[in-house]
C-alpha positions as CSV (number, residue, x, y, z in Angstrom):
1,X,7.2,-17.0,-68.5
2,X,9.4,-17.2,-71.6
3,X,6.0,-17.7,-73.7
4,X,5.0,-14.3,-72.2
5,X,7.9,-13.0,-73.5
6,X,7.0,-13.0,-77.1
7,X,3.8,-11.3,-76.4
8,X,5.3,-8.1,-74.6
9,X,4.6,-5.1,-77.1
10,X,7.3,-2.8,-76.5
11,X,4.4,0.5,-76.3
12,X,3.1,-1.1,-73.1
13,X,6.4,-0.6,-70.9
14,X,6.8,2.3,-68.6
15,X,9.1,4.7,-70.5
16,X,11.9,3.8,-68.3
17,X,11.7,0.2,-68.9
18,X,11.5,1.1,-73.2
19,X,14.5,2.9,-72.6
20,X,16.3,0.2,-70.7
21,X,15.1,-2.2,-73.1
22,X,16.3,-0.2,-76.5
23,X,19.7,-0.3,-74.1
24,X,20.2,-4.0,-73.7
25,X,17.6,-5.6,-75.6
26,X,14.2,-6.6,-74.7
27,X,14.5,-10.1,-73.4
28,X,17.5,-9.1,-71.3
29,X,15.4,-6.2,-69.7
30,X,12.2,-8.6,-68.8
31,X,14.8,-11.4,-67.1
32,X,16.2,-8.0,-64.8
33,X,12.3,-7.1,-64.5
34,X,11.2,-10.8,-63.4
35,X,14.3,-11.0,-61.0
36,X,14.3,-7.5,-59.4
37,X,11.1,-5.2,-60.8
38,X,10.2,-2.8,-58.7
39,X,13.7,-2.0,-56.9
40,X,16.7,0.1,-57.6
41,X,19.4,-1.7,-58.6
42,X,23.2,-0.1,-58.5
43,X,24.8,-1.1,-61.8
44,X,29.1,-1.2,-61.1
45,X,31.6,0.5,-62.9
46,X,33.7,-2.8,-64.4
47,X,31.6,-5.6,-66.0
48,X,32.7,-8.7,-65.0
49,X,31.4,-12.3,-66.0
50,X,31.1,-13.5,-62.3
51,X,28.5,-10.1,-61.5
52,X,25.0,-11.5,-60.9
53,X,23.6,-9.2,-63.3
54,X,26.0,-10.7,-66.3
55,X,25.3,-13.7,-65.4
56,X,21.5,-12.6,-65.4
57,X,21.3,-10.8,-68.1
58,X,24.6,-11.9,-70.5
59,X,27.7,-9.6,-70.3
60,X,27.2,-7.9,-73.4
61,X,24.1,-6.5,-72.0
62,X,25.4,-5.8,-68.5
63,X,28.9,-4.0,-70.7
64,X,26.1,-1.8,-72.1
65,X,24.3,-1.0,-68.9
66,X,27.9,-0.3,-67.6
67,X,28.4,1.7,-71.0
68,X,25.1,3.9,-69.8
69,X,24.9,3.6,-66.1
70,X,28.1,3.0,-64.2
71,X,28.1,4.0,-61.1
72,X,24.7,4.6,-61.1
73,X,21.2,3.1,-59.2
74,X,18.4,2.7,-61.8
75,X,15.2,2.6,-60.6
76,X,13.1,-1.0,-62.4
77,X,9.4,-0.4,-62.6
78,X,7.7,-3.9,-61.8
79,X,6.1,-3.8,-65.5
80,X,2.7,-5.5,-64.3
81,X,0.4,-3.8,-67.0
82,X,2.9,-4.7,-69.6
83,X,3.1,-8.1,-68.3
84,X,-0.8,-8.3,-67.9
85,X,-1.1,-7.1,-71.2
86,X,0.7,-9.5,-73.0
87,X,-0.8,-12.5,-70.9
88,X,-4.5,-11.3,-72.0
89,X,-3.1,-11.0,-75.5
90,X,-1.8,-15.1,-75.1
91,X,-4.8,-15.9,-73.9
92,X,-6.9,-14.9,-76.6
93,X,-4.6,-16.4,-78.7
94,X,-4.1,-19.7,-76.8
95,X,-7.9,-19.6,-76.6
96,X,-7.9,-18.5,-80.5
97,X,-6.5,-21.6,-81.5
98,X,-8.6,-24.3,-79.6
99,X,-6.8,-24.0,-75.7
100,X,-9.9,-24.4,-73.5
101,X,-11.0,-21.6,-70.9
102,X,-10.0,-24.4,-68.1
103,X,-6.5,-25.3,-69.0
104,X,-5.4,-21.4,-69.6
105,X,-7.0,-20.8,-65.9
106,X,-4.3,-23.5,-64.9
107,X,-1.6,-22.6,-67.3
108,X,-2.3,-18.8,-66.0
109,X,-3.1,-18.9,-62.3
110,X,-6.2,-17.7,-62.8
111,X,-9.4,-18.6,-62.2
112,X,-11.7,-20.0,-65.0
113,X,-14.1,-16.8,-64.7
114,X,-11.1,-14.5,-64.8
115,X,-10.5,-16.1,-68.2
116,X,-13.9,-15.3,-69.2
117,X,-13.4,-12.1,-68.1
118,X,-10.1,-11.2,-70.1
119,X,-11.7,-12.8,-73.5
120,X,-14.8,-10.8,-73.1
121,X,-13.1,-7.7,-72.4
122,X,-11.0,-8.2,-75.5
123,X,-13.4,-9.6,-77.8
124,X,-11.9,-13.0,-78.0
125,X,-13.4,-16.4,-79.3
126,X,-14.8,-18.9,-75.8
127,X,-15.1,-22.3,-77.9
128,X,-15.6,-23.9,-74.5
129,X,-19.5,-24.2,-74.8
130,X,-21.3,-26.1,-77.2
131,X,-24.7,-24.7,-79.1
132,X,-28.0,-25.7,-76.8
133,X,-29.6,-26.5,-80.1
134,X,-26.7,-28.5,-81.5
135,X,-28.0,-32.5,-82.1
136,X,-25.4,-34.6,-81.1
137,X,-24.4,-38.0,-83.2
């Protein structure tokens, strides 16, 4: 999912989530997402290097979430439109630069018609079929 990563725009996120992410970063904010998203999770009041969420998320973001919230539950919203968001915008790109409409199904979990789907709804290229009228050499 680290490819995915690149492709969140920060505008899609729930406003908690931007918040949290201008907190501790954005990559450190999808990892908590991925692992807990759609839970509360209680952040401590010491942060220590042997904490699941340091070693999750790297102390020096977990110090600044015990900086913010010590003490504290913080609700994580799972994210999916964000997350669908940015997998569309791969796959027009993928698709964009010569990916066929069957491997991105597989690379995606998708089906091939739900690929179809996402590249007509955004307007992207399909390179997958070649012209009836084209002569073949």
């Amino acid at each position: 999912m680290t490819d995915l990563h690149a492709a969140i725009d920060a505008g899609d996120l729930p406003p908690r989530l931007a918040a949290l992410a201008e907190l501790i970063g954005l990559p450190a904010m999808l990892r908590l997402v991925e692992a807990r998203g759609g839970t509360r999770v209680y952040v401590p009041d010491v942060a220590s290097a042997d904490h699941w969420l340091a070693r999750l998320i790297g102390l020096p973001a977990m110090e600044q979430l015990v900086a913010e919230h010590s003490r504290d539950y913080i609700e994580l919203d799972r994210a999916a439109a964000a997350l669908r968001a940015a997998r569309d915008r791969k796959i027009v790109a993928d698709n964009a630069a010569g990916t066929s409409t069957a491997t991105l199904a597989l690379e995606n979990g998708l089906t091939q018609r739900q690929v179809f789907n996402i590249l007509a709804r955004t307007g992207g290229p399909v390179a997958d079929q070649r012209d009836l009228f084209q002569q073949s050499r």
